[in-house]
Structures are given as structure tokens and as C-alpha cells.
C-alpha positions in Angstrom: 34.5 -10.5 23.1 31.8 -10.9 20.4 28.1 -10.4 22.1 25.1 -12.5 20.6 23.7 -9.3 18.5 27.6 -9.3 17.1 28.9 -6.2 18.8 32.5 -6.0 19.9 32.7 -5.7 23.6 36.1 -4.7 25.4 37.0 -5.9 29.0 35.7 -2.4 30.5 31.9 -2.7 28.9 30.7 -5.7 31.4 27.8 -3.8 32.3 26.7 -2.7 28.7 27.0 -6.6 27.8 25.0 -7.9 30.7 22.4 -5.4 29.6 22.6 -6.5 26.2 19.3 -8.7 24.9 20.0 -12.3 24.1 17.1 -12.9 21.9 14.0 -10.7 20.5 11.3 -11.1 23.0 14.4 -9.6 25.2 14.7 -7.1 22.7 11.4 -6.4 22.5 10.2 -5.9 26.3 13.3 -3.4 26.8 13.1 0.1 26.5 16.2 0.8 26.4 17.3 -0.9 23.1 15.7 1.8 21.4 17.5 4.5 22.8 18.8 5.3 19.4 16.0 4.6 17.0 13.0 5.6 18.9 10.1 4.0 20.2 7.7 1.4 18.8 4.7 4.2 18.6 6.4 7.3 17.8 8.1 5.1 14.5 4.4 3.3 13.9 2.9 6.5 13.5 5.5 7.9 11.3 5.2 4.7 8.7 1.6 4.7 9.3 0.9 8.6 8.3 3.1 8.3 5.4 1.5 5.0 4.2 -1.7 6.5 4.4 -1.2 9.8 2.9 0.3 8.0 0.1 -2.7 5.7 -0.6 -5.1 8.7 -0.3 -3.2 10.5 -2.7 -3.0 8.0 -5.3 -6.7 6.9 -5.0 -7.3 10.7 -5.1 -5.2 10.4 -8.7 -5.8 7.0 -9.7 -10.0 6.5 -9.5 -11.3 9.3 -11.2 -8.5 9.5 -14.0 -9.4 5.5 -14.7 -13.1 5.7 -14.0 -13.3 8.7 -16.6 -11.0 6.7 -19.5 -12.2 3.3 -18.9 -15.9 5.1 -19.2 -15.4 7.1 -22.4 -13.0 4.1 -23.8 -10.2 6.3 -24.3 -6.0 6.3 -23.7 -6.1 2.7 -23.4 -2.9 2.2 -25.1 -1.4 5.3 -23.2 -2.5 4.1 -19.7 -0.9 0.5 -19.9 2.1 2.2 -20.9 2.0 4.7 -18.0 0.9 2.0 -15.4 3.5 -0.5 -16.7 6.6 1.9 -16.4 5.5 3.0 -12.8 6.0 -0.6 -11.8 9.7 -0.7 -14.1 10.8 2.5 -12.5 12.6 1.4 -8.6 11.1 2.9 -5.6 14.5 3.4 -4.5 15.6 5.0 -7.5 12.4 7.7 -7.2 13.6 8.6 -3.7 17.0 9.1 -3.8 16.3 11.6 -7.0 13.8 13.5 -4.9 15.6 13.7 -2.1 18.4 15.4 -3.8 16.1 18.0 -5.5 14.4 18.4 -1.9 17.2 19.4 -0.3 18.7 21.2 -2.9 15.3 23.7 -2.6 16.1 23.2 1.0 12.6 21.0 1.8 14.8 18.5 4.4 14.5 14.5 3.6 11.3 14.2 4.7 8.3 13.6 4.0 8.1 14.8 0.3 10.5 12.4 -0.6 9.5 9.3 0.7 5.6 10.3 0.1 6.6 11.3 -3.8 8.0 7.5 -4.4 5.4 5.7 -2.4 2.4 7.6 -4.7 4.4 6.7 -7.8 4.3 2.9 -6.5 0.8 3.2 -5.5 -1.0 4.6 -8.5 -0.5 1.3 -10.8 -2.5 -1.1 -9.3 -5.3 1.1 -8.1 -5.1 2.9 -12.0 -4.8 -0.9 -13.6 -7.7 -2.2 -11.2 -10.0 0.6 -12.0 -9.8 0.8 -15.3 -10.3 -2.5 -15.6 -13.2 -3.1 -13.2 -14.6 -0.1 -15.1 -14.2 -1.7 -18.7 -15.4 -5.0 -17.4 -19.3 -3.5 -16.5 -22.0 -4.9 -18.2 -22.6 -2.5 -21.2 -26.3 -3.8 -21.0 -26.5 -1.8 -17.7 -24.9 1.3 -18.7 -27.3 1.2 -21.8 -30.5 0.8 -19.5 -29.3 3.6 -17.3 -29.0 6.0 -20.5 -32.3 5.2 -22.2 -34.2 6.2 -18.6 -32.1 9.9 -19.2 -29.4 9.0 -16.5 -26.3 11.3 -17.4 -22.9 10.4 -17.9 -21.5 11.5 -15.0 -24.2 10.0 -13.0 -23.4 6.8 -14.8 -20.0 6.6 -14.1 -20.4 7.9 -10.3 -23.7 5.5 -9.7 -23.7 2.7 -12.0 -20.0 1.8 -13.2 -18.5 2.9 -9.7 -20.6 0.4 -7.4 -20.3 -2.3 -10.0 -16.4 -2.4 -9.9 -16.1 -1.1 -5.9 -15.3 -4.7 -5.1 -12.2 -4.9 -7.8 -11.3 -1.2 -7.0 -10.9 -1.8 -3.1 -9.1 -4.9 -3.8 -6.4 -2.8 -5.7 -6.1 -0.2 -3.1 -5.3 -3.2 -0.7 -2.7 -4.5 -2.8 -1.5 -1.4 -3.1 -1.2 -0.8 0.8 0.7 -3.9 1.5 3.3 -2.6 -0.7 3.4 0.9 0.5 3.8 0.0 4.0 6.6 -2.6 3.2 8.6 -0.1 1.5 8.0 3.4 3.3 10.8 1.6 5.7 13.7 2.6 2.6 12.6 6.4 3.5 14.9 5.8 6.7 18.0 5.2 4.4 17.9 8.3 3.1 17.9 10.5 6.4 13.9 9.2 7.3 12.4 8.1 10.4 9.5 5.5 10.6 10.0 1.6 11.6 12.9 1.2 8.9 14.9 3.2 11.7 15.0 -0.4 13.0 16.5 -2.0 10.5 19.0 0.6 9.8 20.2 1.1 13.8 20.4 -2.7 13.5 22.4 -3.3 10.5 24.3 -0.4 11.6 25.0 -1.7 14.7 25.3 -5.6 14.2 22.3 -6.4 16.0 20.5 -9.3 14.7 17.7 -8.6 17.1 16.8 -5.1 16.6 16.6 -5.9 12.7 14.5 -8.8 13.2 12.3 -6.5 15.9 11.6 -4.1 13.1 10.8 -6.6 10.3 8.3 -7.9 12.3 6.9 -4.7 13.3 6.7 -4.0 9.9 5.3 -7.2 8.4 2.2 -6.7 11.4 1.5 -3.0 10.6 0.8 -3.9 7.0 -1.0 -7.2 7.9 -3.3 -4.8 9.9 -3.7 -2.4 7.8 -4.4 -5.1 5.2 -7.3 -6.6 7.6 -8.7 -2.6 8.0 -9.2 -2.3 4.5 -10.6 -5.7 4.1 -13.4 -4.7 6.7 -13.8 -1.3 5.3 -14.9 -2.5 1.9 -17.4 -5.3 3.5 -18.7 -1.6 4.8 -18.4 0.7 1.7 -19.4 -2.1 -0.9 -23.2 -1.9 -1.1 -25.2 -5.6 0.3 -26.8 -5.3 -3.8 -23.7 -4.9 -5.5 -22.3 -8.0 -2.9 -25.4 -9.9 -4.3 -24.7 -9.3 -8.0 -20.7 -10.0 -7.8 -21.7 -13.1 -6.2 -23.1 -15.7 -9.2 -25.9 -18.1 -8.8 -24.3 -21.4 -7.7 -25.2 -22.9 -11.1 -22.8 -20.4 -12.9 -19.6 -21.4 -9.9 -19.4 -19.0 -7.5 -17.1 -16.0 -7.8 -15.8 -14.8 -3.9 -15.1 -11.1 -4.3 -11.7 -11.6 -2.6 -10.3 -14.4 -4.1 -10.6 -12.9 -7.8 -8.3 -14.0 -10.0 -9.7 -11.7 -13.3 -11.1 -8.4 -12.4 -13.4 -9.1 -15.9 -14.8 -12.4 -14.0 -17.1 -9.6 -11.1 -18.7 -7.5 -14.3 -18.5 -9.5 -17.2 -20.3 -12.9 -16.0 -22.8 -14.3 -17.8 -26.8 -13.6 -16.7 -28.1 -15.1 -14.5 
């Protein structure tokens, strides 16, 4: 007999079929279902810790290598082509290579691997949006912060920063969705996190668990995505709000709905 989650049940497993969860709120509320794959916080922590050491590595990377180019106009050509084939290149691909040289040197499958992949699918959007944000200042401020003696590295760390905060945060949160929906391939390749779900369940022919752990996932980067949102209404300064934000007679601008980074620096004066 053939249970709802598609197992295979002989005439001596009764009691494992009564026990077995007919839909995913059943799933959900027991315990025991996740015998094999963990539970929900251990697995959230695990995605969550990875995720996030990713991101801060590759803002770590990303922000000062852009800020510093986009500032002194240089390797423009060089640092498309480097941001474009980090988006070509699979994350797939970049794990199951690492994870053959990690446990060749005898590192174990995690987390260098799946940390390795998720930086290398991180850096392009937060590299493309600061470089860009960075480019896109007003060179009318930068030249009024120079002719009062302001260095260049003041410049870039209080002037062209601020200015493209807004467009910078907005590519770390792109990038965040993304590397939480993917950490969850680390668990094909010997991983834990909340993609343990997904591969007990297609393992195991249950609908339920698979659905359990998409969801999970899909709500962990949703939240994470809200975080972030309310962390740059914190970190982006109320003046620099003000001066992203056009007069109503030049259309207003919102700061989270921009379509061209160029549109927050490059507006026309007020």
C-alpha cells in the first residue's frame, strides 16, 4: 500500500502508516517527522550562520574594492567582466569543485565549501551596486569637498559612501535573498541546514517534508530580507534620506523601488 507522502507500506508497518502525516500542517506540528533531518532550529541556525557569514564576507570584499575603483575611475572594463562571469559561473558547479579539493586536504564538506560558493554568488551585485552608486555621485559634491582640503579617503569614506548607502544596501539585500535560497544545495553535497529537508524528502518520497522545507526556506529569507530593509532605514543617515528623495516637482524617486542606481546620485538640482 502506497501512503499519501508516496512511501511503500507492507501489511506489518500499520503503526508507522497511522503515524504517518497526511498533509503539512500535520507534518509540521510533529516532531517526530524529523527524526532524520533534524529539527526546525538546529537546521535554521545552520542556513542562517552560513548565509550570514557569506554576506559579511562579500560586503567585506565587495565595498571597499568598488568604492576605491568607482572613486579613482579605474578597472571599469575589468570589473564588469569579473562581476558578469561570477553570475555565468553555477553555484552548483563552485561547490561540488570545492568540495572535492576540501576533502581531498581533508577539510570535511562543510562549511568551506558551501561558504566559498555562496561569497562567489554574493560579491556581483553588491560589487555591481557599489560601483555604480559610487560612479553615479554628484561630481559637483566631490569637487566642493576637495576645494575645502577634504582628502581622498575622507571623500570616498564621508561623501561618496553616504550618498550611495541607499543603492549599496539595496544590493546587499538582493544579494541575501539569493544566498539564503541557495545555501539549501550545500545539503546535497554531504551539508546540513534547511535543504536537509528537501533532500530526506525527495529521498524519501514525502511530498510533505519537501514542501515543509521550502517553506521554511522561502520565510527565513523573507525575514531576513525585512531585517535588512529596517537596518538600512537605521544605517542610512535622515540627510542623505532627504537628498535621495527629489522635490515633488522633479517625480519622486522611493529609495526602494529604484529601478537605476544612477536615478539616487545623478538627479537633476533641485
Amino acid at each position: 500500500m502506497v501512503t499519501p507522502t508516496g512511501r511503500v507500506m507492507g501489511a506489518s508497518s500499520w503503526a508507522v502508516l497511522a503515524a504517518d502525516p497526511t498533509n503539512l500542517v500535520e507534518w509540521l506540528g510533529d516532531s517526530s517527522q524529523r527524526a532524520g533531518s533534524g529539527a526546525i532550529p538546529q537546521q535554521l541556525w545552520i542556513t542562517m550562520w552560513h548565509s550570514l557569514a557569506a554576506i559579511s564576507f562579500a560586503v567585506a570584499l565587495a565595498v571597499p574594492l568598488a568604492l576605491v575603483l568607482a572613486h579613482y575611475r579605474k578597472a571599469e572594463l575589468a570589473s564588469t567582466w569579473v562581476v558578469n562571469v561570477g553570475r555565468v559561473i553555477p553555484t552548483v558547479s563552485i561547490i561540488g569543485v570545492v568540495v572535492l579539493v576540501s576533502l581531498r586536504n581533508g577539510y570535511g564538506f562543510e562549511p568551506w565549501p558551501v561558504l566559498i560558493a555562496l561569497v562567489a554568488m554574493a560579491l556581483p551585485p553588491i560589487f555591481a551596486n557599489t560601483y555604480t552608486a559610487v560612479r553615479g555621485v554628484d561630481a559637483n559634491v566631490v569637487e566642493a569637498a576637495r576645494a575645502i582640503g577634504t582628502g581622498e579617503h575622507s571623500i570616498m569614506g564621508r561623501v561618496e559612501l553616504p550618498l550611495a548607502l541607499p543603492v549599496v544596501l539595496a544590493g546587499v539585500r538582493v544579494a541575501a535573498v539569493q544566498v539564503v535560497a541557495t545555501e539549501v544545495i550545500g545539503a546535497f553535497f554531504g551539508g546540513e541546514g534547511l535543504g536537509a529537508y528537501i533532500r530526506q524528502g525527495i529521498g524519501n518520497r514525502d511530498i510533505f517534508e519537501v514542501q515543509a522545507g521550502a517553506l521554511i526556506i522561502t520565510g527565513a529569507a523573507m525575514t531576513l530580507d525585512l531585517a535588512l530593509w529596517l537596518l538600512s532605514k537605521v544605517l542610512v543617515p535622515t540627510g542623505v534620506r532627504r537628498v535621495v528623495r527629489p522635490s515633488t516637482r522633479a517625480g519622486p524617486v522611493p529609495v526602494d523601488d529604484v529601478a537605476d542606481p544612477f536615478a539616487l546620485a545623478a538627479r537633476p538640482p533641485a
